[in-house]
TORNUDREN-113730 format. One line per 3 residues: number of its first residue (from 1); their letters; for each residue z, y, x of C-alpha. Coordinates in Angstrom, 2 decimals, decimal comma. Example, Ala and Ser with C-alpha at 12.3 -4.5 7.8 and 13.67 -1.06 7.14 Angstrom:
REM TORNUDREN-113730
1) as) 7,80 -4,50 12,30  7,14 -1,06 13,67
***
This chain:
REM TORNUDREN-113730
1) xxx) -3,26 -8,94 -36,19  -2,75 -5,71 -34,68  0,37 -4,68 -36,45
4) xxx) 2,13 -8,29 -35,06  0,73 -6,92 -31,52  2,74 -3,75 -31,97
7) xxx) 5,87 -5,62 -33,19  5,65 -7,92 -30,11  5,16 -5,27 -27,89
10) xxx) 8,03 -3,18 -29,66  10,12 -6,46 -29,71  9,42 -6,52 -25,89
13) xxx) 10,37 -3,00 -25,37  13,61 -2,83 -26,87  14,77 -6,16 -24,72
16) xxx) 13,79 -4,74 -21,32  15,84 -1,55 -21,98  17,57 -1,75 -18,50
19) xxx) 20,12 1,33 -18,99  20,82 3,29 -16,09  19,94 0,75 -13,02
22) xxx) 19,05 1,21 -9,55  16,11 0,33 -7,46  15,99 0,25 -4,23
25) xxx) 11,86 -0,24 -3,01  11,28 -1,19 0,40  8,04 -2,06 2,51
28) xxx) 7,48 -3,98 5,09  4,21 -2,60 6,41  1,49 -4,95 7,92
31) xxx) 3,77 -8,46 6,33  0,60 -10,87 5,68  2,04 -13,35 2,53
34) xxx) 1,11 -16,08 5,42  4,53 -14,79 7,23  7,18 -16,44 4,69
37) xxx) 5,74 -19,93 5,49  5,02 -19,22 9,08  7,49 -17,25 10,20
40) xxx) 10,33 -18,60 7,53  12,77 -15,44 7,93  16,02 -17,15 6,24
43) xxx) 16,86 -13,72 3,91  13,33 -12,75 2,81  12,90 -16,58 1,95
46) xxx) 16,39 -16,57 0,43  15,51 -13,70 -1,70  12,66 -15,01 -2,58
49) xxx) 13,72 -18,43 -4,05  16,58 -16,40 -6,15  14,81 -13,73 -7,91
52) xxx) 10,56 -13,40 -8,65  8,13 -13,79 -6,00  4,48 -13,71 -5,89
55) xxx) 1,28 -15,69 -4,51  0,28 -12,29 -2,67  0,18 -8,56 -3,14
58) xxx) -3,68 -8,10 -3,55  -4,48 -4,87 -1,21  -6,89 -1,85 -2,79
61) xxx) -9,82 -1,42 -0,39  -9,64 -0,70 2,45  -6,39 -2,52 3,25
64) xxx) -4,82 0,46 5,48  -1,32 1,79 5,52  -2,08 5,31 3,46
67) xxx) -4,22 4,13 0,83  -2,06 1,12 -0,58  1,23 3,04 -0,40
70) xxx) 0,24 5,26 -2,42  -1,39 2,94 -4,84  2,05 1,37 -5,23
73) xxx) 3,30 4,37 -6,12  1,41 6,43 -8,26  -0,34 2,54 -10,00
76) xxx) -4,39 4,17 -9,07  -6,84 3,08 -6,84  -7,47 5,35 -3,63
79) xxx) -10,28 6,81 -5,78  -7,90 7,67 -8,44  -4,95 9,29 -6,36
82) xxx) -6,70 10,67 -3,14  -6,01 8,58 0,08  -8,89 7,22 0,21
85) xxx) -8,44 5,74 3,82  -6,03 7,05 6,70  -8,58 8,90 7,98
88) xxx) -11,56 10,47 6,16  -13,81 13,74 5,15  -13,10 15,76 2,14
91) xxx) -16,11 17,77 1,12  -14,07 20,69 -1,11  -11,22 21,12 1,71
94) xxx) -13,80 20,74 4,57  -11,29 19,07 6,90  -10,38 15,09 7,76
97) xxx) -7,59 13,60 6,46  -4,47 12,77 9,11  -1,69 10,32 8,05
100) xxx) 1,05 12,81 6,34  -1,40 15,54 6,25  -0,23 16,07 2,11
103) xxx) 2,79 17,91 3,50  0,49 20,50 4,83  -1,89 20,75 2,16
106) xxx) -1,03 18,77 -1,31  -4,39 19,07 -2,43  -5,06 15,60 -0,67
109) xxx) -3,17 13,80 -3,35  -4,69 13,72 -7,17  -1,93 11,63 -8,31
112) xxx) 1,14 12,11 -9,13  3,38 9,15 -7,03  6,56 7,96 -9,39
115) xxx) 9,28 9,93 -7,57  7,64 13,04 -9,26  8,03 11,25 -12,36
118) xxx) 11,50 9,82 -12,28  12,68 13,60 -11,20  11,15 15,08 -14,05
121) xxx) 12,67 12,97 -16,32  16,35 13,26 -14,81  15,95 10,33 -12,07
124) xxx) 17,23 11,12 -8,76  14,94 9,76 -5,72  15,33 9,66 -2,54
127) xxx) 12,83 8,63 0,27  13,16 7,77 3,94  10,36 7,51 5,18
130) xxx) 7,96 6,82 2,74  4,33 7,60 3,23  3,39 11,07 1,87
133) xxx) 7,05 11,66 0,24  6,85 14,86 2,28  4,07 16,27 -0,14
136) xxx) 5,00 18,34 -2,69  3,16 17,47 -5,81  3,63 19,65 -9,22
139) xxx) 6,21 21,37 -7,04  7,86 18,31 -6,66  9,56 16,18 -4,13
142) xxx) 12,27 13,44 -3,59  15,67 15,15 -4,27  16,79 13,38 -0,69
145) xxx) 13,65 13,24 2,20  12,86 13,14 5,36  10,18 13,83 7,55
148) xxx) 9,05 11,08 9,54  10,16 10,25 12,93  9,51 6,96 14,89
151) xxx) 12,18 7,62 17,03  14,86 6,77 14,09  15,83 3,21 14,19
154) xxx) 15,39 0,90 11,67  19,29 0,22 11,21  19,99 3,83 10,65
157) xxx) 17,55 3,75 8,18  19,94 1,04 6,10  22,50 2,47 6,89
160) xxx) 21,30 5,65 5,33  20,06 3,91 2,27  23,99 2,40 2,17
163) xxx) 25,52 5,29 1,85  23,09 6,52 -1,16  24,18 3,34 -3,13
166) xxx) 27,58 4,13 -2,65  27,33 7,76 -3,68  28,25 9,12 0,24
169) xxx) 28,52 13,11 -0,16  28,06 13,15 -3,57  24,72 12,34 -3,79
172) xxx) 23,56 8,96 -5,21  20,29 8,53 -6,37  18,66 5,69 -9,15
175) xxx) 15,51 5,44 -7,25  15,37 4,89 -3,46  12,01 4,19 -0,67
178) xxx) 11,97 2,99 2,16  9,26 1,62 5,33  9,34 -0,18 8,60
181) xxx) 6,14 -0,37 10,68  7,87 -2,82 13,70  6,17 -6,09 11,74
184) xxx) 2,28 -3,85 11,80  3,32 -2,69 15,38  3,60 -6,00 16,29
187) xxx) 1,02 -7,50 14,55  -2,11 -4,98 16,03  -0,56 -5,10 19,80
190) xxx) -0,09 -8,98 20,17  -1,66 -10,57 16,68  -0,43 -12,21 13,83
193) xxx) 0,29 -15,52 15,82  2,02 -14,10 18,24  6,10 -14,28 19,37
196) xxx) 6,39 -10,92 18,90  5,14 -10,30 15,49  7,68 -13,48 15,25
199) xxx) 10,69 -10,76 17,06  9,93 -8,16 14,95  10,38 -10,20 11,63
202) xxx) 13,31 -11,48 12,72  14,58 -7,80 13,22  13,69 -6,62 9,78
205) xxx) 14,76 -10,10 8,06  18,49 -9,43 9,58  18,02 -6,25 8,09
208) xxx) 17,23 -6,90 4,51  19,96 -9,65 4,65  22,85 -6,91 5,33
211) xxx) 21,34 -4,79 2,84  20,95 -7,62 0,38  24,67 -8,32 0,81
214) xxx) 25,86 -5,26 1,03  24,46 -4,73 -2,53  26,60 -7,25 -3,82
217) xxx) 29,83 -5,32 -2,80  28,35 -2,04 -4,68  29,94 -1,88 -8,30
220) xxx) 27,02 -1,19 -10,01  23,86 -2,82 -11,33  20,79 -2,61 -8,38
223) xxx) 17,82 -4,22 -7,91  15,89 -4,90 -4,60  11,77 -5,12 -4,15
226) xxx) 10,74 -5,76 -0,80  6,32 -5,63 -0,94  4,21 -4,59 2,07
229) xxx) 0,77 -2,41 1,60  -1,27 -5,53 3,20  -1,17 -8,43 5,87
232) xxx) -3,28 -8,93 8,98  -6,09 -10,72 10,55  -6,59 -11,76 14,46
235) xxx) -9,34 -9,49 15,95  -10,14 -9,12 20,19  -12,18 -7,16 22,26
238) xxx) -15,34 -9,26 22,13  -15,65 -8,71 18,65  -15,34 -4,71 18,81
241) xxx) -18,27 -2,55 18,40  -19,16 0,48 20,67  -18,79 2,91 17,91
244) xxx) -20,67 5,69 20,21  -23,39 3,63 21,09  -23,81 2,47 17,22
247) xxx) -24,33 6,36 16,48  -25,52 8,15 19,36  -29,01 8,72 18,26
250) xxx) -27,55 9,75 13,91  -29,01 13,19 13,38  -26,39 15,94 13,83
253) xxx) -26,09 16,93 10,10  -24,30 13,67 9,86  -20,42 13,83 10,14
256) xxx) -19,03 10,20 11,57  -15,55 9,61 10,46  -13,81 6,61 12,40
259) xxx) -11,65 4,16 10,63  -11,16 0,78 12,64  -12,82 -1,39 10,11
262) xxx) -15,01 1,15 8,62  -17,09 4,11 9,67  -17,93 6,91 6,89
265) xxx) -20,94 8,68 7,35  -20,96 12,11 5,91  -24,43 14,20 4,95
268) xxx) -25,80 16,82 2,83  -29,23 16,23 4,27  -30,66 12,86 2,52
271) xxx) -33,12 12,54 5,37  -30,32 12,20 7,76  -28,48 9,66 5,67
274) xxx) -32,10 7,79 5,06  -32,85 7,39 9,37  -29,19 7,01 9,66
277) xxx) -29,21 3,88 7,18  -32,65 2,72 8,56  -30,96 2,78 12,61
280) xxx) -28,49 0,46 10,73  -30,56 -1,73 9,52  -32,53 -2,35 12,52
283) xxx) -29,53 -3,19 14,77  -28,08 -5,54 12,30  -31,42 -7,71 12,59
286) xxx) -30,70 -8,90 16,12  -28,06 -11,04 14,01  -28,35 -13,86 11,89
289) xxx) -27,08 -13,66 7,99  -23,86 -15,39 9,19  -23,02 -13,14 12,03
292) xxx) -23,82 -9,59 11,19  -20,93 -7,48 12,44  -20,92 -5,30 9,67
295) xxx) -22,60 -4,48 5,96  -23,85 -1,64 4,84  -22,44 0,00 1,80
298) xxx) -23,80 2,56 -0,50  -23,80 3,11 -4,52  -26,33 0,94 -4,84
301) xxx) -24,54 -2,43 -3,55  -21,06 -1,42 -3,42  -18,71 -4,38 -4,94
304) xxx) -17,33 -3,34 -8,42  -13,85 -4,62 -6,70  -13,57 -1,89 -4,43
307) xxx) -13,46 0,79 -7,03  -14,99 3,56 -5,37  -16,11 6,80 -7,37
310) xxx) -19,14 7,61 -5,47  -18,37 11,16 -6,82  -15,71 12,22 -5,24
313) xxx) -15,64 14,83 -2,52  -14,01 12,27 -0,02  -16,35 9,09 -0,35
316) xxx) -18,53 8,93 1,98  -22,36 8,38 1,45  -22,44 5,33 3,95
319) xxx) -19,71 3,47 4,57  -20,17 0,88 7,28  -17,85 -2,11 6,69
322) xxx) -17,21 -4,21 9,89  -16,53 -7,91 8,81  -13,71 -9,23 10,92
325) xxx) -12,85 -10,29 13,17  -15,12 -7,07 14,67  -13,43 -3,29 14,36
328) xxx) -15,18 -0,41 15,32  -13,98 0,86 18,52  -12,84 4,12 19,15
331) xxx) -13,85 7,16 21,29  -12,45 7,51 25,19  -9,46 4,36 23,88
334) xxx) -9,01 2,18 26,19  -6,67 0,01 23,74  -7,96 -3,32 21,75
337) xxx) -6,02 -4,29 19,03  -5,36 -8,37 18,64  -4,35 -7,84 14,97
340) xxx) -5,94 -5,86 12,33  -6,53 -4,81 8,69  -8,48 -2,33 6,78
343) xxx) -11,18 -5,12 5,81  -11,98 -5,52 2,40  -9,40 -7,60 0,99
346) xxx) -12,02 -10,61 -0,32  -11,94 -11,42 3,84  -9,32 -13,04 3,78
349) xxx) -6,06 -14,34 1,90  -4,08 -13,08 5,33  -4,76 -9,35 4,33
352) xxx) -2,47 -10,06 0,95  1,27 -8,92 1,46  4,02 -9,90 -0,72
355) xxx) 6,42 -8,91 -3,58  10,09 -10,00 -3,57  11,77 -8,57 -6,61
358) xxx) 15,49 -9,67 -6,82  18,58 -7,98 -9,69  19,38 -7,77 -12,67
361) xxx) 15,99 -6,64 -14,24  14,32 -9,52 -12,66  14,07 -13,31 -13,41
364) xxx) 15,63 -16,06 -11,07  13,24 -18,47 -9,22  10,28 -17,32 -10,58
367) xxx) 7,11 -17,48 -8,67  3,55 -15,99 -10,07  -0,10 -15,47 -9,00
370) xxx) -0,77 -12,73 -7,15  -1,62 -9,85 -8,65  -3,04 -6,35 -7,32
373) xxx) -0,69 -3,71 -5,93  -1,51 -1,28 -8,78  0,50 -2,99 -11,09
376) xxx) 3,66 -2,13 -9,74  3,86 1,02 -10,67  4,54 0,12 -14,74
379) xxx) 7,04 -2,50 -12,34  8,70 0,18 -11,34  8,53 2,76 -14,49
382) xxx) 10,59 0,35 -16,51  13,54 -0,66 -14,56  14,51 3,24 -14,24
385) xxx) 13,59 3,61 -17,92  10,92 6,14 -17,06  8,84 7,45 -20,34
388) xxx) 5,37 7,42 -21,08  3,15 7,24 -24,01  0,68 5,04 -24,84
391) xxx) -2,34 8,10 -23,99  0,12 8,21 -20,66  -0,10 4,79 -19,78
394) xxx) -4,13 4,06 -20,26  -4,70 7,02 -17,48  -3,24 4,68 -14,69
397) xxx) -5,25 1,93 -13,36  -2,36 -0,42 -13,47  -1,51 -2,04 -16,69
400) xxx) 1,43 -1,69 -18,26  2,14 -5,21 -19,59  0,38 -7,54 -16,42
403) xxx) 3,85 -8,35 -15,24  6,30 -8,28 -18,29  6,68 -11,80 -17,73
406) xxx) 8,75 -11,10 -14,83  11,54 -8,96 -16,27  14,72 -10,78 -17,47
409) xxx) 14,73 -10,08 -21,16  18,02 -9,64 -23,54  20,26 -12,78 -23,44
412) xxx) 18,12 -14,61 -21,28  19,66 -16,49 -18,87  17,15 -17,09 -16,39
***
């Protein structure tokens, strides 16, 4: 039995040798999966249809920007590669974590993300824009970079990404990333329902169609995912709790770290974090069982699905997990969000984003279940023919054959 697994598996490997093929990886940050049957953008749908779509992109908890970007690239959980939220404490560095803070100190990251890979083994990347492609990990970065500025449009990021696939300046690299915020911009200031989360898809739809068809003109073979780190869910300002109020009376040894849908509560002292819990407590029985605004989480209770090492410098000893549609507001802000995310992904299907994967690697009109973000990574490892071993491959939480069914195997025709 197990030497016909290894011939399978060997049969398998030796039809999904891609040769030397580009991929281009793009996200679409804040897309909810709802969006390609509300919204019906005519290229993202198009795309779609052609090549291998899924259900939904299942999120890591929390579902924020930092941590699931990096779980699609380096294939760990938050616990696993660092980024545990977009903000948080890190016990060993003694400092909070900032979006983009790797670049500063690389220490943040304890994974390596698959650009560091791919250059190791002779695979040019370059990023624009990707979150934390600025770090330098095992003294390594994209070959092509650049540090992230809102003020750079969208277009002139395809543009950009246009001339890389064409080999502009000499430089043309196998493995290119790439991230627009407009849709999650949209999506927090107005909600998910709203005409201008409807604008902003638009904007980026007409932008992955020119991209889509300017691949076509490129002689070579190139392959296009489009995912995004996680969807979004309507919130208001009825529903947000007064964050200072909630801790005003904590004991001083305990360090509050903000986060939107969670707060992380920080302590040496156990007493603290035993009061602390016990405030908790007490304010959440004004509520009944269906309308608590929040949970608390420790070791003790903490859902095996959220994968949290509760010894790791950065995890918290409380976290505080607001169910939506209530957010924990935040200090001296006189802003309230109509869309959010950052809720554990069980919530709510909306918090799922999606995975387009269209080229020659891929299968044609293919739809499958959704799956969690993790998995890409392998995704990604085999269409630029990356190597690892089998001791390799069982240190990443993804698994390495949870979406071979996708790839377009020798003399198939579909």
């Amino acid at each position: 039995m197990h030497l016909r697994k290894l011939v399978l598996s060997l049969l398998f490997l030796c039809n999904v040798c891609f040769g030397q093929q580009t991929l281009v990886l793009l996200s679409i940050d804040g897309f909810s999966h709802d969006y390609i049957e509300k919204y019906k953008p005519k290229h993202l749908t198009q795309l779609a249809k052609a090549g291998v779509q899924s259900e939904g992109l299942i999120p890591v908890y929390p579902t924020k920007t930092f941590p699931n970007h990096l779980s699609i690239v380096t294939g760990k959980y938050p616990a696993n590669h660092g980024i545990f939220h977009n903000s948080f404490y890190h016990r060993e560095l003694d400092d909070v974590y900032a979006m983009g803070k790797g670049k500063h100190q690389p220490k943040w990251l304890t994974a390596k993300p698959i650009w560091v890979y791919a250059e190791k083994q002779g695979v040019k990347a370059a990023s624009f824009f990707w979150p934390e492609s600025e770090a330098l990990i095992d003294n390594t970065r994209p070959s092509k970079y650049y540090s992230y500025d809102g003020n750079i449009s969208n277009i002139q990021r395809v543009e950009e990404i246009e001339n890389w696939l064409i080999g502009k300046d000499g430089f043309s690299p196998q493995f290119i990333t790439s991230y627009f915020s407009i849709v999650d911009d949209a999506g927090h200031d107005f909600g998910p329902d709203s005409n201008q989360v409807a604008k902003a898809i638009r904007e980026v739809d007409e932008l992955i169609g020119r991209l889509a068809h300017f691949i076509k003109t490129v002689d070579k073979p190139i392959n296009l995912v489009i995912v995004s780190d996680h969807g979004m869910v309507n919130v208001d300002k009825i529903h947000e709790i007064n964050t200072a109020k909630l801790t005003r009376t904590f004991s001083s040894d305990i360090k509050v770290v903000k986060g939107g849908s969670q707060l992380f509560l920080y302590s040496n002292n156990k007493e603290a974090i035993k009061d602390a819990t016990n405030q908790l407590d007490n304010h959440l029985t004004k509520f009944s069982d269906n309308d608590k605004p929040f949970k608390i989480v420790t070791e003790v209770n903490a859902p095996t699905s959220w994968h949290i090492n509760w010894l790791k410098p950065f995890t918290p000893d409380i976290i505080v997990d607001a169910k939506p549609p209530h957010t924990f507001s935040y200090s001296n802000s006189h802003y309230s969000a109509l869309g959010n995310h950052g809720f554990a992904p069980e919530y709510s299907s909306s918090l799922n984003g999606i995975f387009i994967a269209q080229g020659p690697a891929f299968k044609h009109n293919l739809v499958i279940e959704p799956f969690e973000n993790i998995h890409l990574f392998p995704v990604f490892s085999k269409v630029l023919n990356l190597e690892f071993s089998q001791e390799q491959q069982k240190s990443f939480d993804g698994d390495f054959s949870r979406l071979n069914k996708i790839f377009k195997l020798e003399n198939d025709e579909n």
